[in-house]
C-alpha positions as CSV (number, residue, x, y, z in Angstrom):
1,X,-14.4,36.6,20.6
2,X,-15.3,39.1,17.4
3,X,-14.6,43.2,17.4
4,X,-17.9,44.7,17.2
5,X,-18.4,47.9,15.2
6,X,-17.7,50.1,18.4
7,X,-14.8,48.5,19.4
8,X,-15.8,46.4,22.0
9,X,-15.9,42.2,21.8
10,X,-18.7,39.9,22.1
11,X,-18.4,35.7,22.7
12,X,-19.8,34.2,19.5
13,X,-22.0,31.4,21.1
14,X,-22.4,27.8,19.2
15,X,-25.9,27.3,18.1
16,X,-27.3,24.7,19.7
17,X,-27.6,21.1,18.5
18,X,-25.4,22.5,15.5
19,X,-23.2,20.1,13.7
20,X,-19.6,20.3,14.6
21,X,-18.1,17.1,13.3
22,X,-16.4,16.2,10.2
23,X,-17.2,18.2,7.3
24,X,-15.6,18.9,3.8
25,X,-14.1,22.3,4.9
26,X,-12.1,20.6,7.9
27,X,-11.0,18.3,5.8
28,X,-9.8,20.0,3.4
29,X,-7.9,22.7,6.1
30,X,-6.1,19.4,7.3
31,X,-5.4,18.1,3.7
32,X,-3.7,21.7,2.8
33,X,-1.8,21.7,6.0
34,X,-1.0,18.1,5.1
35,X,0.8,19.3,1.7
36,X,3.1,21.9,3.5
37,X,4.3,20.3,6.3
38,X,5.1,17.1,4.8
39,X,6.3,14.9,7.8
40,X,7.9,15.9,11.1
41,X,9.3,14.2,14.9
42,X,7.4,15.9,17.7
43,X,10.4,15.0,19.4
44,X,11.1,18.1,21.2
45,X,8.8,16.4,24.5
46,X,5.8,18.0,23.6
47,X,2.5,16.0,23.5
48,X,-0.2,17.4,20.8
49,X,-3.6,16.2,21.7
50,X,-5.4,14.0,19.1
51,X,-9.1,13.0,19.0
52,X,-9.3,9.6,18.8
53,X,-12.1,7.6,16.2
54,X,-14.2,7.3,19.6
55,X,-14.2,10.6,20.1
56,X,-11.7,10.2,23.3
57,X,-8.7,12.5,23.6
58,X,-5.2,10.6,23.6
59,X,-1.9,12.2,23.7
60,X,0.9,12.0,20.6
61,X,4.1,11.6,22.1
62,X,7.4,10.9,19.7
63,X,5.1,10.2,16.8
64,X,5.5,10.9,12.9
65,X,2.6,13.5,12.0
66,X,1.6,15.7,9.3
67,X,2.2,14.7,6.0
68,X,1.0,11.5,4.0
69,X,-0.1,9.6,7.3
70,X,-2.3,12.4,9.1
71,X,-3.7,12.7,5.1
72,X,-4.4,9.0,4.8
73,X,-5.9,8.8,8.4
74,X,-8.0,12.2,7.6
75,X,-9.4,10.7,3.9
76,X,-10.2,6.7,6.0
77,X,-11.6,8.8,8.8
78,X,-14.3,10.7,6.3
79,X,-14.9,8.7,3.7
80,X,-18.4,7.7,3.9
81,X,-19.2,9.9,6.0
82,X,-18.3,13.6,4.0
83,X,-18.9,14.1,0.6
84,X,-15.0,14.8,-0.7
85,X,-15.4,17.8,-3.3
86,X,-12.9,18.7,-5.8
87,X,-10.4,20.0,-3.3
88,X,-10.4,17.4,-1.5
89,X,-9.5,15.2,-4.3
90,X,-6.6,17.3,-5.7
91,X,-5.3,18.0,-1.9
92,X,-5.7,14.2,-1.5
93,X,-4.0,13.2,-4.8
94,X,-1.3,15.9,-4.5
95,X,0.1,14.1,-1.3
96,X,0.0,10.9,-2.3
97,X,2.0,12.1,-5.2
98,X,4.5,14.1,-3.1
99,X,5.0,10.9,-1.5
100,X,6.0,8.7,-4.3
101,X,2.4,6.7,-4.4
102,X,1.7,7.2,-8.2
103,X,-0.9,4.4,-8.7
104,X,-3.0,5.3,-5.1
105,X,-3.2,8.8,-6.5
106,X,-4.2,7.9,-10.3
107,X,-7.1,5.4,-8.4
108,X,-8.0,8.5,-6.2
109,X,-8.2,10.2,-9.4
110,X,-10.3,7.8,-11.6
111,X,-12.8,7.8,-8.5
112,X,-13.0,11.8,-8.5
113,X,-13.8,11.2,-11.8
114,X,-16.5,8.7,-11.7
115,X,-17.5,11.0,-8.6
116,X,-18.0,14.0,-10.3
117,X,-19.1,12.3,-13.9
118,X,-16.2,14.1,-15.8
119,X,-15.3,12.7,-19.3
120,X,-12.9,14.1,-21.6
121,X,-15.4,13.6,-24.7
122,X,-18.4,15.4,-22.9
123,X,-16.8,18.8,-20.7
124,X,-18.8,20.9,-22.2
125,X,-21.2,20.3,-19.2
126,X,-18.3,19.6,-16.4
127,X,-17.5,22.8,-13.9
128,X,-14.2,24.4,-15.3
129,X,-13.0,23.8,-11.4
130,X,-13.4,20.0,-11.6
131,X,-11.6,20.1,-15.0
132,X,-8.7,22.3,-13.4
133,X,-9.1,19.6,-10.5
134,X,-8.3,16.8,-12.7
135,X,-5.5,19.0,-14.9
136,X,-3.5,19.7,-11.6
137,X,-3.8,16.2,-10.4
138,X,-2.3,14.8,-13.8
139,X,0.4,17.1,-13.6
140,X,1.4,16.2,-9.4
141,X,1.5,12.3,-10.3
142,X,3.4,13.0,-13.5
143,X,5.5,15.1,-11.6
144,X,5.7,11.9,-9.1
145,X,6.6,9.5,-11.9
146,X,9.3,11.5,-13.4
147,X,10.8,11.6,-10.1
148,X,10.4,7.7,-9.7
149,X,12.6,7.4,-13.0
150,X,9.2,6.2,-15.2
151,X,9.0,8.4,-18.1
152,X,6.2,6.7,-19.9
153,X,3.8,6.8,-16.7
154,X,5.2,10.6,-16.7
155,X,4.6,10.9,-20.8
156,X,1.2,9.5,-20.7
157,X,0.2,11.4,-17.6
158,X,1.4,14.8,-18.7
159,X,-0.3,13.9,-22.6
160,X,-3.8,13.3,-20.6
161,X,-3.6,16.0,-18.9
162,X,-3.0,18.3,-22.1
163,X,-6.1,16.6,-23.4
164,X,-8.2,17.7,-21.1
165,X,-7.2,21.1,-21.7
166,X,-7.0,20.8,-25.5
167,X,-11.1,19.5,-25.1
168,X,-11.6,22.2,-22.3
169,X,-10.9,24.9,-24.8
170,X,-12.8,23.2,-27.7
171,X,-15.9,23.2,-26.1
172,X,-15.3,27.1,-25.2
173,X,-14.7,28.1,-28.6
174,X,-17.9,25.8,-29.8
175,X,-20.1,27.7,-27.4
């Protein structure tokens, strides 16, 4: 229901034939939910409803959710048929970082980048939100290697991701 101006409520009815599967936005509300809850026991007897991939309800009982595994099954789930935007990507890459999985989040990484055409020598036409996309994602999977003990994939890591804001305030000061 939604507060109208006078106070009262009105039911805000779904258009019909709209589109209410999978989209970005969806994803990406799971993916930030993902990053804060990390992984928990429903444990305490309580079922959560899940939709299944045939669209059928099922019931999680005693399951691990939240974290890296709702994330992974979220990303499988979509991919094909959502276009992932930058979000999604950093979201996506921060989890898998959180959880120890350096070299699945540098992949995830080098396909945002071949996604979104972004290359350090040419920024000057990249969005300044897919740059801090790929800046943030450098700095949770160096964050994830240092933490694994590998100071050179954490040294080459953090050094990229200073390049890319070395070049991103080149090409502001050129134009």
């Amino acid at each position: 229901a939604v507060q109208t101006s006078d106070g009262g409520n009105k039911q805000r009815k779904r258009k019909s034939g709209a589109d209410n599967g999978l989209n970005v936005r969806t994803l990406n509300t799971l993916l930030r939910g993902c990053l804060w809850t990390a992984t928990s026991l429903n444990s305490d007897g309580i079922s959560s409803m899940i939709v299944k991939q045939d669209g059928s309800n099922g019931v999680l009982r005693n399951e691990l959710v939240g974290g890296v595994m709702t994330a992974e099954q979220a990303w499988s789930l979509c991919d094909g048929s959502v276009s992932f935007d930058s979000s999604s990507y950093e979201y996506f890459i921060s989890i898998l970082s959180q959880s120890l999985q350096c070299k699945r989040a540098e992949d995830c990484l080098q396909k945002m980048r071949s996604e979104f055409g972004i290359q350090i020598d040419n920024l000057g036409v990249t969005d300044p939100t897919l740059i801090e996309s790929v800046v943030v994602s450098l700095v949770v999977i160096a964050r994830g290697y240092l933490l694994l003990g590998k100071m050179s994939d954490t040294i080459r890591c953090a050094e990229e991701a200073l390049r890319y804001l070395d070049a991103s305030a080149a090409e502001k000061h050129e134009s």
